[in-house]
C-alpha positions in Angstrom: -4.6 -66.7 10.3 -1.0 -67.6 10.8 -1.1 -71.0 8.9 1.7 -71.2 6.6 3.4 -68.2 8.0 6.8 -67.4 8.3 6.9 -66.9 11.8 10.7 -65.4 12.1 9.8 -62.8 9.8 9.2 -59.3 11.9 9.7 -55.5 12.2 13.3 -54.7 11.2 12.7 -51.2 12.1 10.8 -49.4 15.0 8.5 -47.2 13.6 6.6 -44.4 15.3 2.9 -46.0 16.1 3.9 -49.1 15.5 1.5 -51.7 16.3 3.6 -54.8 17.6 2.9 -54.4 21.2 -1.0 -54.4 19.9 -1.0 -57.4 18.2 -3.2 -59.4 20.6 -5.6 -56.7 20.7 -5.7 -55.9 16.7 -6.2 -59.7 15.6 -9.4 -60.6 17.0 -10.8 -57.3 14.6 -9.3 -58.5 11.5 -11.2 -60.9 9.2 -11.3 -64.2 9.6 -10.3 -64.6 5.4 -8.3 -61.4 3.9 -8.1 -62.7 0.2 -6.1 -59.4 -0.9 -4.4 -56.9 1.9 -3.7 -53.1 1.3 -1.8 -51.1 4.2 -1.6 -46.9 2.8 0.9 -46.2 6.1 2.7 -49.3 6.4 5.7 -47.7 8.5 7.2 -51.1 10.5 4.8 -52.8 9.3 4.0 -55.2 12.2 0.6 -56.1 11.2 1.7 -57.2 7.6 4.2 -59.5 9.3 2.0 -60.7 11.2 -1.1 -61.4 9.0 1.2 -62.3 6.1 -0.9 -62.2 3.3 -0.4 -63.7 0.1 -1.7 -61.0 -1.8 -1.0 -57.5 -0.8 -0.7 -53.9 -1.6 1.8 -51.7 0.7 2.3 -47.7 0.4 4.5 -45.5 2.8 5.1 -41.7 1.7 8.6 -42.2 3.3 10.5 -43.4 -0.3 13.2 -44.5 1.6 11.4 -47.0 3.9 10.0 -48.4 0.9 13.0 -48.8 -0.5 14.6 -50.4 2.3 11.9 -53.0 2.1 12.6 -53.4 -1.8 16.0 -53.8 -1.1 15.5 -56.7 1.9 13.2 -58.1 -0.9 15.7 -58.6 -3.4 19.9 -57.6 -2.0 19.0 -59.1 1.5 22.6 -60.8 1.8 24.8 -57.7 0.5 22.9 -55.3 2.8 23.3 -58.0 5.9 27.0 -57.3 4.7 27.1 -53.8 4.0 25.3 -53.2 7.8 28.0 -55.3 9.6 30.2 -52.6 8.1 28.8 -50.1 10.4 30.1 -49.6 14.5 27.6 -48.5 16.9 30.1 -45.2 17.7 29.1 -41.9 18.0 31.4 -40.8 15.6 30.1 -42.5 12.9 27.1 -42.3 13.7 26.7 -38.5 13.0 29.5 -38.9 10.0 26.4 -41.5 8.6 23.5 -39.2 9.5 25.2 -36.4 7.5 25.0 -38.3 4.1 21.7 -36.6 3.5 22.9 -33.4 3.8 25.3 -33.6 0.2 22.5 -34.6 -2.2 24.6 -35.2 -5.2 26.8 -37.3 -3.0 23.8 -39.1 -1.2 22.3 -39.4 -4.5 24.9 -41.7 -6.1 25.2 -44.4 -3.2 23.6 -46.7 -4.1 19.9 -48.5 -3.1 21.7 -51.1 -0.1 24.0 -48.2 0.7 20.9 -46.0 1.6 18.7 -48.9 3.3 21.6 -50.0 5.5 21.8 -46.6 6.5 18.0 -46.6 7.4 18.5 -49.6 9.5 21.8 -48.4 11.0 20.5 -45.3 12.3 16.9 -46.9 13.7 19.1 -49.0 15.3 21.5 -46.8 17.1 19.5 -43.3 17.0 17.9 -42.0 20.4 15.0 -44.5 21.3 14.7 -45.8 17.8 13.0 -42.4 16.3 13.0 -42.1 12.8 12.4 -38.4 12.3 13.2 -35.8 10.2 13.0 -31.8 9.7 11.6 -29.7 7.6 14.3 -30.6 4.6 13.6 -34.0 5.0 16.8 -34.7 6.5 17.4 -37.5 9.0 17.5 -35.3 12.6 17.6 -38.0 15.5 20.5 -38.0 18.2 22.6 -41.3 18.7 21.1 -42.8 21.2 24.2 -44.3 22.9 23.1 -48.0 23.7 25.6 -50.4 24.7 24.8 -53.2 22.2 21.7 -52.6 19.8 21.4 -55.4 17.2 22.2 -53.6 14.3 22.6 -56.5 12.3 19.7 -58.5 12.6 20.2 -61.6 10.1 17.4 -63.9 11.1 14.7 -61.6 10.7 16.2 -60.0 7.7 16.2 -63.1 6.0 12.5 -64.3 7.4 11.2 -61.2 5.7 13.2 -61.5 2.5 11.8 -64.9 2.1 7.9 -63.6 3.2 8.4 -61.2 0.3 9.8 -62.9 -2.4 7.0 -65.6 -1.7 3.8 -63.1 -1.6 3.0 -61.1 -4.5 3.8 -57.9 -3.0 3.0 -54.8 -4.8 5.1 -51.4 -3.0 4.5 -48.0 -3.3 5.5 -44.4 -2.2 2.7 -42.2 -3.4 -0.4 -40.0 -1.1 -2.3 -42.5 0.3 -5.4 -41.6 -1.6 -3.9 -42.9 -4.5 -3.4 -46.1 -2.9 -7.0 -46.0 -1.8 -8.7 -45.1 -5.1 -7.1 -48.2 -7.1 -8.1 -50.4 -4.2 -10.3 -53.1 -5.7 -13.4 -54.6 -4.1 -12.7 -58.2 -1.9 -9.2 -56.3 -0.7 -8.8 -55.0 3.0 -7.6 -51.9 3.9 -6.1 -51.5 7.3 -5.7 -47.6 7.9 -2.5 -46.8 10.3 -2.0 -42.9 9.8 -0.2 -40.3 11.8 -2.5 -40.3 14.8 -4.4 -37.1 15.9 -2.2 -36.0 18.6 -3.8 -36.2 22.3 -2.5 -32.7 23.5 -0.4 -30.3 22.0 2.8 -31.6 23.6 2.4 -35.0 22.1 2.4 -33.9 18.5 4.9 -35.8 16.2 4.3 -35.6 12.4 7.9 -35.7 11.9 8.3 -39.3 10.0 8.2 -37.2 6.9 8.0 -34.0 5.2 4.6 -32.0 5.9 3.2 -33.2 8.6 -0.9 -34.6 9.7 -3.1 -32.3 10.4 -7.0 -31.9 11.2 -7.5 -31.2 7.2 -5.6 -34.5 6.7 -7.3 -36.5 9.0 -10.6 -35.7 7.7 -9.4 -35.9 3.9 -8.7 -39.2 5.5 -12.1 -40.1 6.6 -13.4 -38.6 3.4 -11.7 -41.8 1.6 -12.8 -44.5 4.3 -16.4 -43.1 3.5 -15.7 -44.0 -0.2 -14.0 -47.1 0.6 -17.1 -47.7 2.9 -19.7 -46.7 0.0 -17.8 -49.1 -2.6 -18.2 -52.0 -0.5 -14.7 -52.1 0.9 -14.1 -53.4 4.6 -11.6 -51.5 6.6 -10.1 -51.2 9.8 -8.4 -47.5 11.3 -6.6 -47.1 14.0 -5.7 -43.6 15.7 -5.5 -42.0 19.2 -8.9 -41.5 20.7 -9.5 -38.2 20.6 -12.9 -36.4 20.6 -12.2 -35.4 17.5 -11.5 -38.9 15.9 -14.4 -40.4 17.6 -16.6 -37.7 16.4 -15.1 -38.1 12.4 -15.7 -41.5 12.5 -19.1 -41.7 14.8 -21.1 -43.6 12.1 -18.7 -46.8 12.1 -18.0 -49.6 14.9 -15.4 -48.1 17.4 -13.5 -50.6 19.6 -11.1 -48.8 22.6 -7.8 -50.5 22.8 -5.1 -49.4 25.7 -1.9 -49.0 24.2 1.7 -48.3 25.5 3.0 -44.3 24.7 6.5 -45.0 24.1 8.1 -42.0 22.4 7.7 -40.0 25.3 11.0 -38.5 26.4 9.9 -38.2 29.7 9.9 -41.3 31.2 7.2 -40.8 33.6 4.8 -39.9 31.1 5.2 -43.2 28.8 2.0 -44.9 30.4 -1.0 -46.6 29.1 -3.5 -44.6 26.5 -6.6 -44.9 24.9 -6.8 -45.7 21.2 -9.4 -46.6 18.5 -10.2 -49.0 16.0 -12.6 -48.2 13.8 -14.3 -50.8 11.5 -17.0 -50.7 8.6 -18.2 -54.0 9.8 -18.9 -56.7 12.5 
């Protein structure tokens, strides 16, 4: 599925959920031939990297994610510059993760200005948690590591080139938007804010609003319309009774994943997740 593939190309940011440490598990599901790939949640967007589609359709309700991405597409050597600009001090950190705060101000830096800054702070935040509060505003301590690759050339430019050789198509919209213009022969792979698996282990905080028990099920409500129009998809989310119950007519597979945004230590062990599938 790789053929052709650049294989440099990777993750620039961790994401919460993200799927790289699931990538031997997640493949075998996939199909064999994806002529046209659409991810509504892309976040990191391991999978994408790894599949590499030629042909694909990528959403994220976090605007400035997607427009980090545009920018790696199309600026890639000015913001390699701009983010060897930035120390990995505390300082600055905080002085960076403030810029949000002055909209009028954050509003005129420009598009490389405001990806670097995505990067910067993923990169030298507490356990590499994008987050934000209620404003929208980036809330994550520094995360005081001795030498985090902030500047990560090789796989900034292995991405650059993966996009500017696919025919990409990004967005920042509801996912059912995404979902409704899907066409029939694309793939869907569903990676939404999972259901949480107690009441302590609730994050929503990637964005504004959060993911709750109405979302998930307006959720399943569209994979049951992808699934009437003929559409093959593939979900994945925590395995929860109620995700295994909203999605009991459809081929469930258990995968063990790592919990890694667990502040306590102790408690980042192995977990049960789904993938769901409308097919074989």
């Amino acid at each position: 599925m790789r053929k052709n593939c650049l294989a440099a190309a990777a993750p620039v940011v961790k994401w919460v959920g993200g799927k790289r440490q699931l990538l031997d598990d997640l493949m075998p599901l996939f199909p064999k031939h994806i002529p046209s790939y659409c991810e509504p949640f892309l976040g990191g967007g391991a999978v994408l990297f790894q599949l590499q589609p030629n042909i694909a359709y990528v959403n994220d309700i976090n605007s400035e994610l997607i427009q980090m991405y545009e920018v790696i597409r199309d600026e890639v050597d000015e913001l390699i510059t701009i983010l060897g600009e930035h120390p990995n001090e505390e300082e600055h950190f905080y002085s960076v993760r403030d810029w949000d705060r002055d909209k009028k101000k954050y509003e005129k830096l420009t598009k490389v200005q405001r990806a670097a800054r995505v990067i910067y702070l993923n990169k030298t935040c507490y356990n590499g948690l994008f987050r934000v509060n209620n404003a929208g505003e980036f809330n994550t301590p520094f995360g005081h590591y001795k030498n985090p690759n902030i500047v990560n050339a090789p796989t900034l430019k292995a991405v650059s080139a993966y996009f500017q050789k696919a025919q990409l198509t990004f967005s920042s919209v509801d996912y059912a938007e995404v979902l409704a213009d899907v066409k029939k022969g694309t793939f869907v792979y569903l990676d939404p804010p999972y259901d949480p698996v107690s009441d302590t282990a609730n994050f929503t905080g990637y964005a504004k609003g959060g993911f709750d028990h109405s979302e998930q099920i307006r959720l399943r409500k569209c994979c049951d319309e992808l699934n009437r129009r003929g559409i093959k998809f593939m979900l994945s989310n925590s395995a929860t009774d109620f995700i295994k119950k909203q999605y009991e007519a459809y081929n469930i597979t258990i995968v063990k994943a790592k919990r890694a945004i667990n502040s306590n230590g102790a408690k980042r062990g192995q977990v049960d997740e789904v993938v769901v599938r409308n097919y074989e």
